[in-house]
C-alpha positions as CSV (number, residue, x, y, z in Angstrom):
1,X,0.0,0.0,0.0
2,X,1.4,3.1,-1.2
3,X,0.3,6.2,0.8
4,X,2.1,9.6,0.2
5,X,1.7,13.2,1.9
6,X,4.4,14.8,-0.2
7,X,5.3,18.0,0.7
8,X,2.8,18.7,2.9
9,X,0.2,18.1,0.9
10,X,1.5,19.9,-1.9
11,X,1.3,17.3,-4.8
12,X,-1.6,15.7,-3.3
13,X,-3.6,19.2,-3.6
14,X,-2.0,19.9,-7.0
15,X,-2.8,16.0,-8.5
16,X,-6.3,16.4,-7.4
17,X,-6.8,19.4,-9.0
18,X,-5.2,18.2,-11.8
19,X,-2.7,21.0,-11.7
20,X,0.4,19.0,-11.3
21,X,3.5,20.6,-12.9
22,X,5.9,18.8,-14.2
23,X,8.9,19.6,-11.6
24,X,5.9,18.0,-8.6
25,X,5.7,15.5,-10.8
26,X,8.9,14.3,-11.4
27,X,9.6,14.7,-7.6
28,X,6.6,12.6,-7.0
29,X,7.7,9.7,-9.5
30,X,11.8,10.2,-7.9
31,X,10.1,9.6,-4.4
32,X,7.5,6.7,-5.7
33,X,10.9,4.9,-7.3
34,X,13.5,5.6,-4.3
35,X,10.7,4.3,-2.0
36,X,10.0,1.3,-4.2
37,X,13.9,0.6,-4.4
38,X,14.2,0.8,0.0
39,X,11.3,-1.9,-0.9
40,X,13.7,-4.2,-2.5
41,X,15.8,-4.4,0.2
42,X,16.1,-7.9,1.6
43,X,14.3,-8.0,4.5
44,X,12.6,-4.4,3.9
45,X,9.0,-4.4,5.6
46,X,8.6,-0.2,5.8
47,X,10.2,2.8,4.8
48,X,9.3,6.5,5.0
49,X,10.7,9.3,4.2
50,X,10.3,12.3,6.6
51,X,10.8,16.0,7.8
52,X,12.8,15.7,11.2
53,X,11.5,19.0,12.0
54,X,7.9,18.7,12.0
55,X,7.7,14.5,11.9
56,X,5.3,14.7,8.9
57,X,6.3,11.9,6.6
58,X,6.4,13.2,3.0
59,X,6.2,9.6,1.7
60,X,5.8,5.7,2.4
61,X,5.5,2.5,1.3
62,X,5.2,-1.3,3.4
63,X,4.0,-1.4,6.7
64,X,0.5,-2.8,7.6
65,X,-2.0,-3.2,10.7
66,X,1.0,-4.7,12.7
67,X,3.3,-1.4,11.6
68,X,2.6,1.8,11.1
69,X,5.0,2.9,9.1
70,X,3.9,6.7,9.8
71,X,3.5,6.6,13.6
72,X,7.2,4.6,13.7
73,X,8.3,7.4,11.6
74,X,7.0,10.2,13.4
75,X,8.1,8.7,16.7
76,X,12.1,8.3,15.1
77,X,12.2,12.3,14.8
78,X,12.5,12.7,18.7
79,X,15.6,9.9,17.7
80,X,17.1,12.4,14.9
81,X,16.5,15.6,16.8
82,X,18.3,13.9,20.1
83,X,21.2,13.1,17.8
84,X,21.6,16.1,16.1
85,X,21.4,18.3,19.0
86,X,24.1,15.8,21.1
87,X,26.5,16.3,18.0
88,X,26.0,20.3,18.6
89,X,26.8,20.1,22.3
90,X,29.4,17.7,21.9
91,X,30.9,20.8,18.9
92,X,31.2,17.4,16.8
93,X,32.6,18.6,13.5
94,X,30.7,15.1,12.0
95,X,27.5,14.5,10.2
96,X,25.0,11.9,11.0
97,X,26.2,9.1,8.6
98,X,23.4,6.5,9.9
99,X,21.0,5.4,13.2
100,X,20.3,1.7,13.8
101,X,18.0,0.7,16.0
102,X,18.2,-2.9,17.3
103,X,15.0,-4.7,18.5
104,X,14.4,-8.8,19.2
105,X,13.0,-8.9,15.5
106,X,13.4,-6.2,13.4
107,X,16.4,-3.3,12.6
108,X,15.3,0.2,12.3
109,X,17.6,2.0,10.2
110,X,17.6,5.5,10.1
111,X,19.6,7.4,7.5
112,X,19.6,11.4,7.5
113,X,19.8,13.0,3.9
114,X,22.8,15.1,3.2
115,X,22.0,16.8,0.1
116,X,21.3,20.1,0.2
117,X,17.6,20.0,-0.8
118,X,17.4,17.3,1.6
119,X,18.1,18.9,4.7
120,X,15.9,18.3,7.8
121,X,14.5,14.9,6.0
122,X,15.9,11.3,6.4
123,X,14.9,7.9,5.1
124,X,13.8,5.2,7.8
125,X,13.6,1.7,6.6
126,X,12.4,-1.0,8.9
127,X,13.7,-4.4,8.3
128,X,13.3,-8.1,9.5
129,X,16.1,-8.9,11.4
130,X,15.8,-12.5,10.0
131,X,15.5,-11.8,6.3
132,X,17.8,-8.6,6.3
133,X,21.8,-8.7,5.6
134,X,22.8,-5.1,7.5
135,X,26.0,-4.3,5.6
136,X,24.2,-4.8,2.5
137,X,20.9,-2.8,3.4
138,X,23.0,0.0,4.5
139,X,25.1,0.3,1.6
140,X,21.9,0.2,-0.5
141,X,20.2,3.0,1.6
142,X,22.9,5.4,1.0
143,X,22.4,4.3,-3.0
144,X,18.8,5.2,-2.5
145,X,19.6,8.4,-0.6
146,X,22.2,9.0,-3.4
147,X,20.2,9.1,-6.2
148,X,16.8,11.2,-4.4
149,X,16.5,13.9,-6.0
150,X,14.6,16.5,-4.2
């Protein structure tokens, strides 16, 4: 099931209005194809992507009754705002390269974007621990985050 607020809203007003340019549009179908690749993913059973600032998601894909993709998301900005704001205190000259999250079952990974246009957003991918090969999902999250274009 593929649900997306995008941009708060934005696309969603503009695509039912049927006043979609073609710049929203081709963000839309860059967001619909980087979440569909985090899908692909080994293990994947969520992924989001989402403003750290406000903990809106601006897209997902996965998830189901048992997950909620958008409450786990919204719930990982406290996560990314706790980080970031450690680093600062800390006068850390580093970036947040990744966040993993361990549980009995499942690995949260938490990637924040580091592209200009992507500032204050990160990607969240839940995956099953038992299914999921970590190196590999990693390096294929920065891959996804790589080629989002925003």
């Amino acid at each position: 099931m593929l649900r997306r607020k995008v941009f708060e809203g934005i696309f969603a007003c503009h695509a039912a209005a049927g006043t979609a340019t073609s710049v929203e549009a081709g963000l839309s179908s860059n967001l619909d194809v980087a979440l569909k690749n985090a899908m692909s993913i080994d293990g994947a059973l969520a992924v989001a992507l989402v403003d750290y600032t406000s903990g809106m998601t601006l897209g997902t894909l996965g998830g189901g009754p048992d997950f909620d993709i958008t409450v786990a998301a919204a719930g990982n900005t406290d996560v990314v705002r706790a980080k970031f704001r450690t680093i600062e205190m800390l006068g850390l000259p580093d970036r947040i390269e990744d966040i993993l999250i361990t549980l009995d079952n499942q690995y949260h990974l938490i990637r924040p974007l580091g592209s200009r246009n992507g500032q204050g957003l990160f990607l969240y991918l839940a995956l099953a621990k038992a299914r999921a090969n970590l190196a590999l999902a990693r390096h294929q999250l920065r891959s996804i985050e790589t080629s989002l274009e925003l």
